[in-house]
N, CA and C atoms as a LAMMPS dump frame, in Angstrom:
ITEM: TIMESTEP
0
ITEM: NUMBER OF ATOMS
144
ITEM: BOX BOUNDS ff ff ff
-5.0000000000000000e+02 5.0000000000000000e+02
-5.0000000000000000e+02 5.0000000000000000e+02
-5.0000000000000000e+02 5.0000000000000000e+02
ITEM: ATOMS id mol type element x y z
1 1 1 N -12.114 -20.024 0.908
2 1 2 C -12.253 -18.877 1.764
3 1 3 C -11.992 -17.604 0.956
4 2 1 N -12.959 -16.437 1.396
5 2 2 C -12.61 -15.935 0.629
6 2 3 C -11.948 -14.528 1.153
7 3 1 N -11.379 -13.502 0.11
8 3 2 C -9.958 -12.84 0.792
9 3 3 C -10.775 -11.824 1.273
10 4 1 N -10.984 -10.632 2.343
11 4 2 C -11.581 -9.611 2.822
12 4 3 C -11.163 -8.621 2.233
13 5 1 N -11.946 -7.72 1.958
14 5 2 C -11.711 -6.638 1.195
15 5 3 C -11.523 -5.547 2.607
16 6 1 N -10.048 -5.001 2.265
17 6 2 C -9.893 -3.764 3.204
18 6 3 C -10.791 -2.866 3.371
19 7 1 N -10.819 -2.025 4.39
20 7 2 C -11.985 -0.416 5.024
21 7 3 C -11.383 0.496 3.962
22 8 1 N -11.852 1.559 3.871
23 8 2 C -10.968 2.622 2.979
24 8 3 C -10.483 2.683 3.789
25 9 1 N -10.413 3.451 5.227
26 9 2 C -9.567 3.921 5.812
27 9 3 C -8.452 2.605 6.423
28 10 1 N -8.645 1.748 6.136
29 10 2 C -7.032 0.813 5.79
30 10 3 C -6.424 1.053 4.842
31 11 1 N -7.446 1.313 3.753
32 11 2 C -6.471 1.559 2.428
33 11 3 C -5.643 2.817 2.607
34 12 1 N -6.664 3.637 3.35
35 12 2 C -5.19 4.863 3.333
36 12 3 C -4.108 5.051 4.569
37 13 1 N -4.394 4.378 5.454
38 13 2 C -3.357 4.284 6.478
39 13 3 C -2.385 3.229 5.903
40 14 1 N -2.476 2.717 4.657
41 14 2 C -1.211 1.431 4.095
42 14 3 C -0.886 2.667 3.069
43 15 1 N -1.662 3.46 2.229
44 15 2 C -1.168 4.548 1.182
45 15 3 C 0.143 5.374 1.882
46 16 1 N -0.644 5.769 2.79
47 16 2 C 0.561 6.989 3.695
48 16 3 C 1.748 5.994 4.208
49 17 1 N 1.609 5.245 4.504
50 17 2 C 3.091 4 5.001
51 17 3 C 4.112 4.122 3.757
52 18 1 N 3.046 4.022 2.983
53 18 2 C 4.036 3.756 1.77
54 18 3 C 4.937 4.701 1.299
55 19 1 N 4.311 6.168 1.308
56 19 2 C 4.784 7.26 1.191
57 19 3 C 5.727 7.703 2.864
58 20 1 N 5.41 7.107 3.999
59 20 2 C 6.385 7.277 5.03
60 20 3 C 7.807 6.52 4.562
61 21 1 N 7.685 5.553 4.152
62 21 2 C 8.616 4.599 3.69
63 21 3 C 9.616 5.245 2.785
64 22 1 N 8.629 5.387 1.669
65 22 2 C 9.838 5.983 0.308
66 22 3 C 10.389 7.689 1.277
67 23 1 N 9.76 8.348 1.67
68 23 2 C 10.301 9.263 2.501
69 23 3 C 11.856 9.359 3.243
70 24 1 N 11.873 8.378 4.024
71 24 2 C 13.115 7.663 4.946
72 24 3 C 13.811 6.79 3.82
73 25 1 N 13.699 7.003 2.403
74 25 2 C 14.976 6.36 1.583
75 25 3 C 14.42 5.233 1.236
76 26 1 N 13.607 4.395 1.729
77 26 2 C 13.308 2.882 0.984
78 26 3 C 13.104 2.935 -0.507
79 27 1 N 12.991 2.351 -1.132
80 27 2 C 12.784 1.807 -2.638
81 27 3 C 10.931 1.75 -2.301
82 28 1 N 10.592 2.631 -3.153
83 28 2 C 8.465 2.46 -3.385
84 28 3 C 8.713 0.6 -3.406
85 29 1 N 9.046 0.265 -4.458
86 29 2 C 8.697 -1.233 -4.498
87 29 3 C 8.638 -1.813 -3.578
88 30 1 N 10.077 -1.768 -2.4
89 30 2 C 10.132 -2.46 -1.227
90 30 3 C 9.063 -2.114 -0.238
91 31 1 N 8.766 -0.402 -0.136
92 31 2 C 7.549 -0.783 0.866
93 31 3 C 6.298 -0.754 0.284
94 32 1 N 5.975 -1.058 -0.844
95 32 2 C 4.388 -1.238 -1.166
96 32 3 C 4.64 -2.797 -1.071
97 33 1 N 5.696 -3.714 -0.573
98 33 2 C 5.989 -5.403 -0.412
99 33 3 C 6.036 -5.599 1.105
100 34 1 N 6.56 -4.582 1.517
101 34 2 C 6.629 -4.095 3.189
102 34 3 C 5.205 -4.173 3.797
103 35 1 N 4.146 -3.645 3.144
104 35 2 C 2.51 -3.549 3.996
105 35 3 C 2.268 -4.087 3.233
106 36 1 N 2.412 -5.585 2.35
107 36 2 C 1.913 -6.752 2.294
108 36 3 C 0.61 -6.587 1.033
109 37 1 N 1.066 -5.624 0.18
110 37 2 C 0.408 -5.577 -1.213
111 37 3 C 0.977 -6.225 -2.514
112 38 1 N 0.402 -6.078 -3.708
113 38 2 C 0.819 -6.254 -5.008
114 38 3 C 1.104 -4.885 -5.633
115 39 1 N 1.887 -4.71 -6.212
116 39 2 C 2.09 -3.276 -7.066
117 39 3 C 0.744 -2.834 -7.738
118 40 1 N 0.168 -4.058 -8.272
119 40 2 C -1.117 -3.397 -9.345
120 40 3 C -1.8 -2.806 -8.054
121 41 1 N -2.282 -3.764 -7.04
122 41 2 C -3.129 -2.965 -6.333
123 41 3 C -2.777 -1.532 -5.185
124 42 1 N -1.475 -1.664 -5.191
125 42 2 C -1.66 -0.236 -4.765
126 42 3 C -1.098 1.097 -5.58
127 43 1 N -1.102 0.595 -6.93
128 43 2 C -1.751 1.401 -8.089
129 43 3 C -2.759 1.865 -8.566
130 44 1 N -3.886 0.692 -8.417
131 44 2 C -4.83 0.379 -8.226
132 44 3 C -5.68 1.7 -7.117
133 45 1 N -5 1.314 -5.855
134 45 2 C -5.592 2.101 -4.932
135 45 3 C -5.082 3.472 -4.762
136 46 1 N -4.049 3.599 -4.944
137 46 2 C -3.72 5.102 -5.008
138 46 3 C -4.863 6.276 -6.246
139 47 1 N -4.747 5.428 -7.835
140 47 2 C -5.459 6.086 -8.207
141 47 3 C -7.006 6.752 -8.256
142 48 1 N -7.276 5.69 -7.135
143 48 2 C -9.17 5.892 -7.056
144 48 3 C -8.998 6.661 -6.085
């Protein structure tokens, strides 16, 4: 099976979480693990 590739506009409603997150004190790492990514890819996705 194969994995679905997110909408952009998923990709950026999980971008801004991430940045809500580290906002309110979390650790970036913990919430880019929080909305259920890998670090590369939302490295990945932030930079494009």
């Amino acid at each position: 099976m194969a994995n679905k590739r997110p909408k952009p506009e998923e990709i950026v409603m999980k971008l801004r979480q991430v940045e809500i997150l580290s906002a309110q004190g979390m650790l970036r790492l913990d919430a880019i693990r929080q909305i259920g990514v890998t670090e590369q890819t939302y490295y990945r996705w932030s930079a494009g």
